[in-house]
C-alpha positions in Angstrom: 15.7 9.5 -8.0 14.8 12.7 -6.5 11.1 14.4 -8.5 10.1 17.5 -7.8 6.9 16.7 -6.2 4.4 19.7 -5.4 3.6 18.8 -1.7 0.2 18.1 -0.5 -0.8 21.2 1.5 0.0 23.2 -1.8 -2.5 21.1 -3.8 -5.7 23.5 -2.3 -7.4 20.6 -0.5 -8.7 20.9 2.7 -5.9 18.8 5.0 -5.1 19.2 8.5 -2.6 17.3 10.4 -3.2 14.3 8.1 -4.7 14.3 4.4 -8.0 12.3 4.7 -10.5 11.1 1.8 -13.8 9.2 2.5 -16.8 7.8 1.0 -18.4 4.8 -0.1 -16.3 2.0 -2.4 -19.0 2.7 -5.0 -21.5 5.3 -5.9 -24.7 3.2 -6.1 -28.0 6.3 -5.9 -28.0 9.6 -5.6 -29.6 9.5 -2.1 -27.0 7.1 -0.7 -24.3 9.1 -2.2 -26.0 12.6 -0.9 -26.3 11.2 3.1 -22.8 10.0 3.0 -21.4 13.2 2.1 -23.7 14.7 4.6 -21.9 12.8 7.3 -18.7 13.6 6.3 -19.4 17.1 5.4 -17.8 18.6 8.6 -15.0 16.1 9.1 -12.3 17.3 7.6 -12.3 15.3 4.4 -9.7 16.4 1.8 -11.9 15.1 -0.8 -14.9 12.6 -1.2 -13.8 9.2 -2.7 -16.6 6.8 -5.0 -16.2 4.6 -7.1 -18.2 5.5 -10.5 -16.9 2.6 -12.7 -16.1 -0.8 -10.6 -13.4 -3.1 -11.9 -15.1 -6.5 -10.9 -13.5 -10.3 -11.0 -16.8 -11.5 -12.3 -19.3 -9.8 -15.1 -22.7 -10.0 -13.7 -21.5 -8.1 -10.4 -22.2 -4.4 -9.8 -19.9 -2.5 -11.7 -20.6 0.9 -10.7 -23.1 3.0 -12.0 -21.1 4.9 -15.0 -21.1 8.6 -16.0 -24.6 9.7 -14.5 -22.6 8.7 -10.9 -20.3 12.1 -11.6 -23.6 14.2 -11.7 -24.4 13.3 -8.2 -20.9 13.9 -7.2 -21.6 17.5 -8.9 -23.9 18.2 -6.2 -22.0 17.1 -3.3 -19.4 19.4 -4.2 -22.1 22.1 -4.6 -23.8 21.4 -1.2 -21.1 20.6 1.0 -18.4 22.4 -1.1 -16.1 18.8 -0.8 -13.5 17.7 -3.4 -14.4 14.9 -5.2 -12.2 11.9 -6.1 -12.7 8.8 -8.8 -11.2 5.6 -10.1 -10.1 6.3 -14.1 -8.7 3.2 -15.8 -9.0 4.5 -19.4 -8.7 7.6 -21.5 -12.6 7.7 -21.6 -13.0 8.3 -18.0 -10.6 10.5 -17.4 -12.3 12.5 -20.2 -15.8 12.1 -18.3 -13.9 13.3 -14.5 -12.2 16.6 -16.2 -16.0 17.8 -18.0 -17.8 17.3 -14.8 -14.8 18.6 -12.6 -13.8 16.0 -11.0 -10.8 17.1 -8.4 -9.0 14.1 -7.5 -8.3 11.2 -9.6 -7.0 7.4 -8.5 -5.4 4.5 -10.6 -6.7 1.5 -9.1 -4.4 -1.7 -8.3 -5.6 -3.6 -11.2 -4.6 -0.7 -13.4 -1.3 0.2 -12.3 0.3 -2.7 -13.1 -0.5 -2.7 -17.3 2.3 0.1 -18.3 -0.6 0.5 -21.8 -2.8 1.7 -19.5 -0.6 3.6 -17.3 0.7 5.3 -20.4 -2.7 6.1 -21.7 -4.1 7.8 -18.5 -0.9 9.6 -18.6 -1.0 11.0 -22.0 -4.9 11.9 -21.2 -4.3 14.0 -18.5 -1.3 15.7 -20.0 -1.2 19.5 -20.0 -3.7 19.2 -17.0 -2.7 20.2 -13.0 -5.5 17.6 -11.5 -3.9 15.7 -8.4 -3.3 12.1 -9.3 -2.9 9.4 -7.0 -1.3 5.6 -7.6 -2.4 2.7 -5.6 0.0 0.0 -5.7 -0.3 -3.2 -7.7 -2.0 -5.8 -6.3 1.1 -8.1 -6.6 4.3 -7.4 -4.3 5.6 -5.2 -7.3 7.7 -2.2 -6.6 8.9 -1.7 -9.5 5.2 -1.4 -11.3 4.9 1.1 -8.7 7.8 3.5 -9.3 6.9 2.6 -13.2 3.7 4.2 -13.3 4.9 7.1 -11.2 7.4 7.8 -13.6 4.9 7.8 -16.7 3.0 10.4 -15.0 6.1 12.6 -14.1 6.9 12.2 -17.6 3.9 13.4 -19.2 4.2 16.8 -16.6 2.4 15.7 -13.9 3.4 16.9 -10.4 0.5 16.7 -7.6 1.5 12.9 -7.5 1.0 11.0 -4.2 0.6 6.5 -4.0 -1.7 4.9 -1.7 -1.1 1.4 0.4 -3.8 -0.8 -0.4 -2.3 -3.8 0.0 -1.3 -6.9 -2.0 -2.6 -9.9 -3.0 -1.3 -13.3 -1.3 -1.2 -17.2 -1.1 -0.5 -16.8 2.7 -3.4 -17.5 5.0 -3.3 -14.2 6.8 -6.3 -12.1 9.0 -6.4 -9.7 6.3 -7.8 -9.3 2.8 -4.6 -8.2 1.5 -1.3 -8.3 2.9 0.0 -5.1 4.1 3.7 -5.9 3.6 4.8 -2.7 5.2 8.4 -3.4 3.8 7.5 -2.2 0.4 5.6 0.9 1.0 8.9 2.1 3.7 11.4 1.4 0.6 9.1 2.8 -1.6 9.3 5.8 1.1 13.3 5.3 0.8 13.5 6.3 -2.9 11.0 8.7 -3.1 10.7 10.6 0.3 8.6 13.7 -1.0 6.2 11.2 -2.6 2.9 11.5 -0.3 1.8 8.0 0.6 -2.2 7.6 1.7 -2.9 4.2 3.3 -6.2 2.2 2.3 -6.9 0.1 5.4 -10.3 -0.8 3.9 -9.0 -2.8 1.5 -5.9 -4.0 3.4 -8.5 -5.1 5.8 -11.1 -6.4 4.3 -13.0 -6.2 7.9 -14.4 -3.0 9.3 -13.0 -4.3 12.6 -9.3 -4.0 11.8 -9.6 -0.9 9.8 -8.4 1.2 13.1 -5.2 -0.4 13.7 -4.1 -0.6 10.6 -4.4 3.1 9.8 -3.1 3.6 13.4 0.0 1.4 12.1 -0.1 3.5 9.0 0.3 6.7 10.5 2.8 5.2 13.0 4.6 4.9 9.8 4.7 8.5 9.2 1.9 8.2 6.1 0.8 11.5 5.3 -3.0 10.3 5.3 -5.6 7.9 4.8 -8.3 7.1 2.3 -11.4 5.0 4.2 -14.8 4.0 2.7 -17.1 5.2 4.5 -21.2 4.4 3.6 -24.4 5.3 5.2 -25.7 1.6 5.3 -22.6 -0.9 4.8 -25.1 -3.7 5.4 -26.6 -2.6 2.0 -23.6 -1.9 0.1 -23.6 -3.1 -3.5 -19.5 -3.8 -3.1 -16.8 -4.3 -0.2 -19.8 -3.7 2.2 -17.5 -5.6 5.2 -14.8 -2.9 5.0 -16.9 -0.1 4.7 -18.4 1.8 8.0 -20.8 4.2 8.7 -20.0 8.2 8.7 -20.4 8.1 12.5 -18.1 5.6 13.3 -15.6 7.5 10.7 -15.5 10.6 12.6 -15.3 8.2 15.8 -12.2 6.8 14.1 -10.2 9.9 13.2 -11.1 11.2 16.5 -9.2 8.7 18.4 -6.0 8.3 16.2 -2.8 9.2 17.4 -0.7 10.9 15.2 3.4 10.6 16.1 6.3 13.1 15.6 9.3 11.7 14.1 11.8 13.3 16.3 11.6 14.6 20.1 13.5 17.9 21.6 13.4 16.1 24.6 17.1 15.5 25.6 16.5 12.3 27.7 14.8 10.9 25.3 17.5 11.8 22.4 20.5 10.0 24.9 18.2 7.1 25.7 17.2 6.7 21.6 21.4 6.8 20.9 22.1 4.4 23.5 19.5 1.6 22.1 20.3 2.8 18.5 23.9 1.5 19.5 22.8 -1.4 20.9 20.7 -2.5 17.8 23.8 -1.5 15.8 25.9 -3.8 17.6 23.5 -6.8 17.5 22.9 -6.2 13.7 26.6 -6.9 13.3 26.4 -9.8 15.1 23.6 -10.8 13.0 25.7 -9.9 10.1 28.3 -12.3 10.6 26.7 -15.0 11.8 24.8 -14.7 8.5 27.9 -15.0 6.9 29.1 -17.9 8.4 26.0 -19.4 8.0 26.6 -18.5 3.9 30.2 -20.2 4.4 28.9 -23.6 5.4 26.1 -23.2 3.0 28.9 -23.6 0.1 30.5 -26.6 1.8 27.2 -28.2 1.8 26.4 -27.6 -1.9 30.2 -28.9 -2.6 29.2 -32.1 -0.8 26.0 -32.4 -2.3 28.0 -31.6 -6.2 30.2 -34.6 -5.1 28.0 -37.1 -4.8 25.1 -35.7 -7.3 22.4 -34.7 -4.6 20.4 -31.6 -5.6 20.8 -28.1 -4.1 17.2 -28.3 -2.8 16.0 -30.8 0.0 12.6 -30.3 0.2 12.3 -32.3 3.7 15.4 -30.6 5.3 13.7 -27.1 4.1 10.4 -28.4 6.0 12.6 -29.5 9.2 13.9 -25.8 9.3 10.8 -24.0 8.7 9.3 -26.1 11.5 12.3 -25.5 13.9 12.4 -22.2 13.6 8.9 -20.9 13.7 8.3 -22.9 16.9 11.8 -21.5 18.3 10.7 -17.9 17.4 7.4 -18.5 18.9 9.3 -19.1 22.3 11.1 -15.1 22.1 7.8 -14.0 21.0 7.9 -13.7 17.2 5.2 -14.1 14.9 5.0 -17.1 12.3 4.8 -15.0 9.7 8.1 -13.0 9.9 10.1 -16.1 10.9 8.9 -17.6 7.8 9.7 -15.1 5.4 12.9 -14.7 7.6 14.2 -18.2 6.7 12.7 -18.1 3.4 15.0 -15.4 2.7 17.8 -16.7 4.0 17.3 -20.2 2.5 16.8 -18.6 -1.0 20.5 -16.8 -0.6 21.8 -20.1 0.6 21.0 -21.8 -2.9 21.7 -19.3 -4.6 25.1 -19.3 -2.7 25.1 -23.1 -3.4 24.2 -22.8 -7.1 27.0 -19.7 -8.1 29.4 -21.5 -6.9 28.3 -24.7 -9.0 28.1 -22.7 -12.1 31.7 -21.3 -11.5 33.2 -24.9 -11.1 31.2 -25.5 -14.4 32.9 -22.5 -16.6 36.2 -23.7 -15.8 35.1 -27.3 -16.9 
């Protein structure tokens, strides 16, 4: 799975430890777009992020202000000599970002899952070296995700990076969008020189959580962030709860922590191997047990075949979620990772339950 990726500090953006991009969710006047590049203008930004053309739910809402937005992203780059980044979802606007010299583009989340759309930026932009990035799709996709990478590797693409927006859920949860940190590290897995950019504004949906979460990003070994940052989020046209104010940006970076993934330290190296061992062991453990737990999971669907009771038991199923989350609660687990915990395991045990059903069936 290995593509050969140009890495980030070879794509002639400014970057220091971390790559960093800000600027308002949407370009909405010249003067608003002018004083927030003014307040980023010495921060470090790798490039200047706004949204020109605004993929709304509803028509009627602001939808971004169109091609006369790039002009005024013209003269930031003039004045303040940033990068500039967009949002492209068809061939059109990627047109409009190359003639006014765009230097970043994005695919947004409601793009990158359509593979006609994906397929259509990519044949746009082929021949060209601009630096493309892929924001994951808004459902719990990571196959979407590799997809579109793929179709823009294909067409001879190779400053490629993904950012972490977030995904959509049913789950009642603090956020706007579920982080689901799970598929972001496998996408990480498979595609190690990929850089991955987290969005905590629109994982967050708040202003307030957007520090912890990019904390939690970098903690993660992310290789930067992309916030939206906007001289008056009260007035904001879009997003204006997740967006913050060019002060309380550089306030932000300035108090992140950015961790090493490996010490020289040799205490720490022999106290790392001895807990390493120790979580080895109980993983084991867990292992088994899990088997087990599998192996009386088939007796129980060979009872229930016997005597014509269905796989599923809806109240039992309730019973064990209630159990469980109240037992993890006691060893200081959160309800949400119990839950997916035993929904996990529950799905294997039917589908243990149902395998071996359709097995007894073929030799019927």
């Amino acid at each position: 799975m290995g593509l050969s990726i140009v890495p980030l500090k070879e794509w002639g953006l400014p970057m220091k430890d971390i790559f960093l991009s800000a600027g308002p969710c949407s370009a909405e006047s010249e003067e608003q777009v002018m004083d927030t590049a003014r307040g980023l203008a010495d921060c470090g930004v790798g490039f200047f992020r706004a949204g020109i053309w605004k993929p709304r739910t509803h028509p009627g809402s602001f939808e971004g202000v169109g091609i006369k937005g790039l002009k005024w992203l013209a003269r930031v780059k003039d004045e303040f000599n940033l990068p500039t980044g967009v949002e492209v979802a068809n061939p059109g606007h990627v047109e409009a970002c190359l003639k006014h010299n765009i230097d970043v583009l994005w695919i947004g989340a409601r793009t990158t899952p359509n593979p006609f759309a994906i397929q259509a930026l990519a044949d746009a932009l082929k021949g060209t070296d601009i630096p493309v990035l892929i924001k994951n799709p808004i459902s719990p996709d990571l196959e979407l995700w590799i997809g579109a990478i793929n179709r823009f590797y294909n067409a001879g693409l190779r400053k490629l990076a993904v950012i972490h927006r977030g995904f959509s859920t049913v789950r009642k949860i603090m956020y706007r969008n579920a982080p689901d940190w799970k598929i972001p590290i496998e996408f990480k897995r498979q595609f190690p020189n990929i850089p991955m950019l987290c969005d905590p504004s629109h994982i967050s949906g708040n202003s307030e959580f957007i520090f912890s979460i990019a904390q939690e990003a970098l903690d993660l070994l992310y290789d930067g962030l992309m916030i939206e940052v906007h001289v008056n989020p009260a007035a904001a046209l879009s997003d204006s709860s997740q967006q913050i104010t060019p002060d309380q940006y550089r306030s932000l970076i300035d108090r992140l922590i950015i961790k090493k993934e490996i010490s020289s330290s040799q205490e720490y190296q022999t106290r790392i191997r001895e807990l390493r061992l120790e979580v080895d062991n109980i993983d084991e453990n867990i292992i088994e047990l899990l088997g087990k737990r599998m192996e009386i999971a088939k007796k129980m669907g060979e009872l229930k075949r016997r005597n014509n009771i269905s796989t599923l038991q809806p109240n039992r199923w309730e019973e064990i979620v209630q159990s469980r989350i109240a037992a993890g609660s006691e060893q200081d687990l959160s309800e949400d990772f119990i839950f997916q915990l035993f929904q996990t395991i529950h799905e294997e045990a039917i589908q243990q339950q149902e395998r071996d059903s359709n097995q007894e069936f073929k030799k019927e």
